[in-house]
C-alpha positions, -999 to +999 in steps of 0.1 A: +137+067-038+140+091-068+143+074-102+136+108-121+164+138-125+149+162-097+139+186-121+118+165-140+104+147-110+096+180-096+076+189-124+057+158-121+048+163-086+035+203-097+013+190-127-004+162-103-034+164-078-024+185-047-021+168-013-054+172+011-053+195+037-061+168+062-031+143+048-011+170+051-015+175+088-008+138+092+026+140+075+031+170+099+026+146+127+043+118+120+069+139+111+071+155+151+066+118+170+068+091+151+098+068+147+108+062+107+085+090+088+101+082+057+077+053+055+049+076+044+034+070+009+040+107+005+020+131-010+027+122-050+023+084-045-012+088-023-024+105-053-013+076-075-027+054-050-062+079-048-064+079-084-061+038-088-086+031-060-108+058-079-106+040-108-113+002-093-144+018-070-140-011-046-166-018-022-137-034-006-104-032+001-073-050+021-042-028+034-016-047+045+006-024+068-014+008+079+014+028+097+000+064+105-032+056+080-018+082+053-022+049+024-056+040+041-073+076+034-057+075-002-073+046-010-107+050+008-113+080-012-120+057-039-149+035-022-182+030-025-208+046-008-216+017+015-180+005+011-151-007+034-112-009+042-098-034+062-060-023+073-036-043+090-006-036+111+016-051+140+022-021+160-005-017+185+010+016+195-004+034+161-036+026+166-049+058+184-030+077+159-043+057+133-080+061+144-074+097+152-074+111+115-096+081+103-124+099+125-113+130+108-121+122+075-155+112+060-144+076+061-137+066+103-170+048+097-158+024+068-121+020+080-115-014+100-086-018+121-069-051+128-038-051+152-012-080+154+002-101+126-010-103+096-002-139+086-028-152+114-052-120+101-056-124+070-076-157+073-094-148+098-110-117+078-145-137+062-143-113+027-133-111-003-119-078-016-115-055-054-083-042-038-057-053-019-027-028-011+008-052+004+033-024+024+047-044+053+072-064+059+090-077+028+101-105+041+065-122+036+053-108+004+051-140-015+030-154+021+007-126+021+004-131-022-008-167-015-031-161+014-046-133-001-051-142-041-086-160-032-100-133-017-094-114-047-125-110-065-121-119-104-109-083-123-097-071-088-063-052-084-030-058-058-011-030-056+025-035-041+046-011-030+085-007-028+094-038-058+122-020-069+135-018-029+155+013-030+171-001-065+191-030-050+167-055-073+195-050-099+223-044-078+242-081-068+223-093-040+248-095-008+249-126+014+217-126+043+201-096+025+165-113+029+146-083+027+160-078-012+159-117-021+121-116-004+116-087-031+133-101-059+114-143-057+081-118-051+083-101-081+095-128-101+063-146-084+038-119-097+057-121-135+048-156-138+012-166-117-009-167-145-040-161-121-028-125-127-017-098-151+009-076-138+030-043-147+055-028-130+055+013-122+091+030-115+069+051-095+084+063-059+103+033-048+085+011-071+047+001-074+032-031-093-003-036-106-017-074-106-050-076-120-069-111-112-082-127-148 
């Protein structure tokens, strides 16, 4: 989703970092065999998402929804020396594919993978984390906000990805459209939990930052 004339997006995109060479063969690949590509970060936003994780310089990190890894090396280029990603996703199937470019990169060593769902997951991982990422299933965004907002470290950042859902959170919502209602009580949900600070990015399809107080 485009919120920018194409022109002017385009010349965002050419003024930004450049997409690694090694992301860029993933892309390629999920491209040729994977069902539903288009739910790639995509080269622009894995620099946004590079750039933030730079910033926090988490010795840890939560990803919730992993699909071909291309979010998960974003956002381990910004960890520690000694530090790790934990990534979560349902789909057993990706996991090769997953681990295949993970081992490709300087980071296979730090990058965890959990397979199954995350609800059940999540409290079974003993850590607490200075960034969580939430791209899954928007249907349980405000469940994965409350099981994850204690593991938060104090000053630590969610990032969650697609809130303005292809731009239907100001359209009229349409009778059994759970997915946009899921997005719309989350957001509203991250606007008023005054454990957290939170701004909202028109950035790709939409990307909010919650810092913990």
């Amino acid at each position: 989703m485009y919120f920018l004339p194409e022109k002017l997006d385009d010349y965002v995109v050419a003024h930004s970092e450049n997409e690694p060479e090694l992301l860029q063969q993933l892309t390629r690949e999920t491209y040729q065999k994977i069902l539903q590509p288009i739910m790639l970060s995509g080269p622009y936003q894995g620099r946004v998402l590079s750039m933030i994780s730079k910033l926090v310089n988490p010795k840890s990190i939560l990803e919730l929804g992993t699909f071909t890894g291309y979010s998960t090396l974003c956002l381990a280029e910004g960890l520690q020396k000694d530090g790790e990603i934990h990534t979560i996703d349902i789909n057993e199937e990706l996991e090769d594919f997953q681990r295949k470019y993970f081992d490709k990169s300087g980071y296979g060593a730090q990058i965890h993978q959990h397979i199954g769902n995350a609800i059940e997951l999540i409290p079974a991982i003993n850590k607490t984390f200075d960034l969580i990422f939430i791209d899954a299933d928007k249907p349980n965004y405000s469940n994965y906000f409350h099981l994850i907002i204690d593991k938060l470290n104090p000053g630590g950042i969610i990032l969650s990805d697609n809130v303005l859902w292809h731009g239907k959170v100001v359209e009229p919502l349409k009778d059994k459209d759970n997915s946009t209602k899921a997005v719309l009580d989350y957001n509203t949900l991250l606007k008023n939990d005054d454990r957290i600070e939170t701004v909202l990015l028109p950035i790709r399809d939409g990307l909010t930052i919650s810092r913990k107080k």
